[in-house]
N, C-alpha and C positions, 0 to 999 in steps of 0.2 A: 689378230685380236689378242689382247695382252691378258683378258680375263677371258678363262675355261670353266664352263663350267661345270661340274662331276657329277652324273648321275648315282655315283657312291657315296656324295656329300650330301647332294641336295635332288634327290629324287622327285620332287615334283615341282616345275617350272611353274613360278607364277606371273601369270597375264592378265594384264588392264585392257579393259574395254576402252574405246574412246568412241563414241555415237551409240545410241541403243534403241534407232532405228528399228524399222523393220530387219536390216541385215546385221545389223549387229548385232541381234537380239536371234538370229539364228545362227549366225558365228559361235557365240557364247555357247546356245543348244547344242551343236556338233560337238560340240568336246562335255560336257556334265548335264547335266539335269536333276533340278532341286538341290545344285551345289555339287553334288556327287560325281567326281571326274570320273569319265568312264578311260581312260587311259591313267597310266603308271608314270605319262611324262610329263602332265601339265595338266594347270586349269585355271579358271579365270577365277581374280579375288578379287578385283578391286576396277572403279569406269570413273570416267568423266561424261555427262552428259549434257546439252545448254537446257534442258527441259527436265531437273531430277523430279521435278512432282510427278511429271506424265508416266514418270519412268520407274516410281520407287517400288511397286508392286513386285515387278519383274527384278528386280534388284535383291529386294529381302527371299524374291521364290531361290536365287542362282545364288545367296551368300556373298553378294558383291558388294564392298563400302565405296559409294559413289563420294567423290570430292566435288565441292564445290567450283573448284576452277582445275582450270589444267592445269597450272602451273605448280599448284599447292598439288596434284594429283602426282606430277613428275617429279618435283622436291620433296615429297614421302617416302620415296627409296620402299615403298612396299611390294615392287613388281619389278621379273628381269626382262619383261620387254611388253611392248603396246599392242594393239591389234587397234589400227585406225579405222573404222567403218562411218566418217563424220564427212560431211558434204565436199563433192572434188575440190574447190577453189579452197580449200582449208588444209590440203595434206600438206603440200610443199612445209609450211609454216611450223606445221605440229611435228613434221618429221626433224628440222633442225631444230626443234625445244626437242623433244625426246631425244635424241643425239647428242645432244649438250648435255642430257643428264646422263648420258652415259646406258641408254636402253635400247633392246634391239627390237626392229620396227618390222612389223606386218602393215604393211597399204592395200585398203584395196582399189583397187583399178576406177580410175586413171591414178598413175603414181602424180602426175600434174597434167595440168591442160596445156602447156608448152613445154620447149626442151629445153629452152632456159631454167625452167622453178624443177622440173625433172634430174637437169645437171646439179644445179645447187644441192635436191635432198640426195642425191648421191653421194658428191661430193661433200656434206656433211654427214653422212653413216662412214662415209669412208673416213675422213677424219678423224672420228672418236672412235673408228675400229668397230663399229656394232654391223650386226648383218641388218639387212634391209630387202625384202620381201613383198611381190607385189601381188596378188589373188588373183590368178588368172586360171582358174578352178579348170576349164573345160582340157585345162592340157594333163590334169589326173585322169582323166577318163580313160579306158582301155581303147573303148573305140578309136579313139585317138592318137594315141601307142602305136597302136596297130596298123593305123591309116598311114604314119610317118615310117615302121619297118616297111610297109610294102613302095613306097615311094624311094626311099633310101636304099633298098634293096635294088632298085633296078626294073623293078616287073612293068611300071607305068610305061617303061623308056623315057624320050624326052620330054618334060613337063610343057606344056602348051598353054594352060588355062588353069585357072583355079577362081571357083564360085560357091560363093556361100552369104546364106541367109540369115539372121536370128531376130525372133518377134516374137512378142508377148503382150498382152491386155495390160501391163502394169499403166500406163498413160491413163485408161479409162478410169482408173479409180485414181488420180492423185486429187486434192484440193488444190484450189490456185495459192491456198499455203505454204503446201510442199514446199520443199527447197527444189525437187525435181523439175518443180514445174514452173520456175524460173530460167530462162532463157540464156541469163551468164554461167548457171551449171549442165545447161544443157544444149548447148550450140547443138544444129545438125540434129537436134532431136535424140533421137534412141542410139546416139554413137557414142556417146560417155557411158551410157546404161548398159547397152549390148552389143554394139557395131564393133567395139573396138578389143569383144571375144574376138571377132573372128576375122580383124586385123592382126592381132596377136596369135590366134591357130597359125592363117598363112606365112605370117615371117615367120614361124615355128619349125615349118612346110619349104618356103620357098625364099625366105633369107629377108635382105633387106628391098622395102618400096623406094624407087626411086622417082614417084610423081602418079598424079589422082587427078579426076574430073567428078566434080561430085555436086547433086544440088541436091536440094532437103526444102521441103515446103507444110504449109499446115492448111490440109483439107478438110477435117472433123472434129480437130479436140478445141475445145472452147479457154484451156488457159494457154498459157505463154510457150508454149511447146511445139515444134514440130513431130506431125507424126509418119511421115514419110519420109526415107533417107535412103539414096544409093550413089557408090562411087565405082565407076569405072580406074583400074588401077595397073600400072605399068612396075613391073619388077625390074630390081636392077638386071638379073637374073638371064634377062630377055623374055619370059613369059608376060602373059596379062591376067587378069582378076577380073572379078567384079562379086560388088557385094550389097547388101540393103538389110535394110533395119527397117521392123512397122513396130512400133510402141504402142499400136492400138488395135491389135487382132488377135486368133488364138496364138496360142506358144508356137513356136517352131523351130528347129536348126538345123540346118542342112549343110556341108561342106562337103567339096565333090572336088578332086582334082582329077583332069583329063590329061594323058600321056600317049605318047603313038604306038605304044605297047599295049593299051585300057586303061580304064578309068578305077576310081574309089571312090567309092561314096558316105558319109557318114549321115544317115537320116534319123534325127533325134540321137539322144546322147547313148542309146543299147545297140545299135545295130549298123554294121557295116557292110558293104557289098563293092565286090571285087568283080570286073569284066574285065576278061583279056581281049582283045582281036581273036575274032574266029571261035569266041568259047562261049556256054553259057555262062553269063552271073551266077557269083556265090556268094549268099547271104551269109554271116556269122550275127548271131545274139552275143551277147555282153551281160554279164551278171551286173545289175547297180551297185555304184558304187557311193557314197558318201563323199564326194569330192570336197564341202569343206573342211569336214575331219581330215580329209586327205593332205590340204594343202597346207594345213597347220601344223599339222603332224611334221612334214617335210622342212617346215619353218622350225619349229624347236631341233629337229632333228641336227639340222643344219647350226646351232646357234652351239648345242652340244659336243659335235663335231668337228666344229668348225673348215667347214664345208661348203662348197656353191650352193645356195637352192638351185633347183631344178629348171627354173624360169631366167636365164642370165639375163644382168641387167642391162647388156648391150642391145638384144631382144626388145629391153621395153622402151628402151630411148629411141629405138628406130620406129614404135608403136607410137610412141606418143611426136613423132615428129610427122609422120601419117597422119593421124587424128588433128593436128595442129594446119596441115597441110586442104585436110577436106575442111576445117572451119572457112579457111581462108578461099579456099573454090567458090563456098556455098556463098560466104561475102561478095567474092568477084566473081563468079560468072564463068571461071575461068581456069586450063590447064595449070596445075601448079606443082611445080618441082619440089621434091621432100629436102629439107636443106637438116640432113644429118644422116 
């Protein structure tokens, strides 16, 4: 990257919104409140949103001047980089305009819905040298830290299995307005939402998928959504998976890998439990953490530094070639090999 930026020059990083969402609107929160950064390294001044009426309240609360379009938002030169939180089928697009103007990009997940528009906003952050960043919050978590030394370390032995869960009621409350609750941002249901956390945990975990069985169907929710999703999943590794997503029940997250040495379990995001062969389980709690402060924080870090984020992006191309893979199951019916 040919521009550094110096926290002796310019002490506090400023970041544009793009969506101000329900998640963008707590993106924004983790870092200021009533404008006021609670960190020394950044803070958001300036958004683009397609709704500024529904949105100007929260805008004048956080000190944010909304532009009327993107383009006029990204030809401002008022911000050194974006935080995109605006509907999947839009990142790809908005990540090569902010690349062009020369800004460094926070995405959150999915960086695209295939590996093709994923390669492109790559390959266009890499082009104009900006970093590029994708929110995959649950890998700040300690539990999670934790989960990966004891697996890396050896104590599992050989990795056999690995399964994990993530659901939450968001489905019950969308309107058939949402953008959610459209069928082309939401293939497979709750796997662009949350499925493809904990696609992204396991290759975190267990490296690259090299093929998935996955169907997804709609038994309750009355818009355009599915709300049941699981894939049976094959590592290149030689272990197996399997994972599900409900978009319409309480919270939950569960990720558990099983080894011929014990298992690990993370049940919700404080708490881990470690079984050797022959031992009792050992619980450990986790103090809460702030994981989108976390992973922004890691973002500017990185942009300052210039530095890897913590998330490489090989990681996410193999995630989003996964997620591309269970669309295409849940269309046919059928075994489908990860082509990346």
């Amino acid at each position: 990257m040919t521009e550094r930026l110096s926290l002796e020059e310019s002490p506090i990083m400023k970041l544009g919104i793009v969506g101000l969402g329900q998640w963008g609107q707590k993106l924004v929160r983790a870092i200021q409140e009533d404008g006021i950064p609670k960190s020394q390294l950044f803070h958001f001044a300036a958004g683009y949103t397609r709704s500024p009426s529904k949105h100007r309240t929260f805008a004048l609360q956080e000190k944010l001047h909304l532009f009327d379009s993107y383009q006029e938002f990204l030809q401002s030169k008022s911000v050194d980089a974006v935080v995109i939180a605006s509907p999947h089928s839009e990142h790809v697009d908005q990540i090569c305009a902010a690349a062009d103007a020369g800004l460094h990009i926070f995405v959150e997940k999915p960086l695209a819905l295939d590996v093709a528009g994923a390669v492109k906003a790559i390959g266009a952050a890499r082009d104009a040298e900006r970093q590029l960043a994708v929110g995959f919050n649950r890998r700040f978590l300690p539990a999670y830290s934790n989960l990966k030394e004891i697996l890396y370390s050896g104590r599992l032995g050989r990795v056999l299995h690995i399964e994990g869960n993530f659901s939450a009621p968001q489905a019950l409350h969308f309107s058939p307005e949402d953008w959610r609750a459209d069928h082309s941002q939401t293939p497979a249901g709750g796997m662009t939402l949350m499925g493809i956390h904990i696609l992204d945990a396991m290759i975190g975990l267990a490296g690259a998928i090299s093929g998935v069985r996955a169907r997804s169907r709609r038994q309750f929710l009355q818009i355009d959504m599915d709300d049941t999703t699981d894939v049976q999943i094959e590592f290149a590794g030689g272990s197996t998976g399997y994972l599900s997503t409900v978009p319409a029940t309480a919270h939950n997250w569960r990720l558990q890998v099983f080894g011929t040495a014990g298992w690990a379990e993370m049940r919700g995001y404080r708490q881990l439990t470690f079984a050797a062969v022959g031992q009792d389980a050992q619980t450990t709690q986790f103090a809460a953490v702030d994981i989108e402060r976390a992973e922004l924080e890691a973002f500017a870090k990185s942009v300052v530094d210039q530095t890897e984020y913590p998330i490489p992006l090989d990681d996410v191309v193999r995630g989003i070639g996964a997620l591309d893979a269970v669309f295409q199951s849940v269309r046919e019916d059928r075994f489908v090999t990860v082509e990346c």
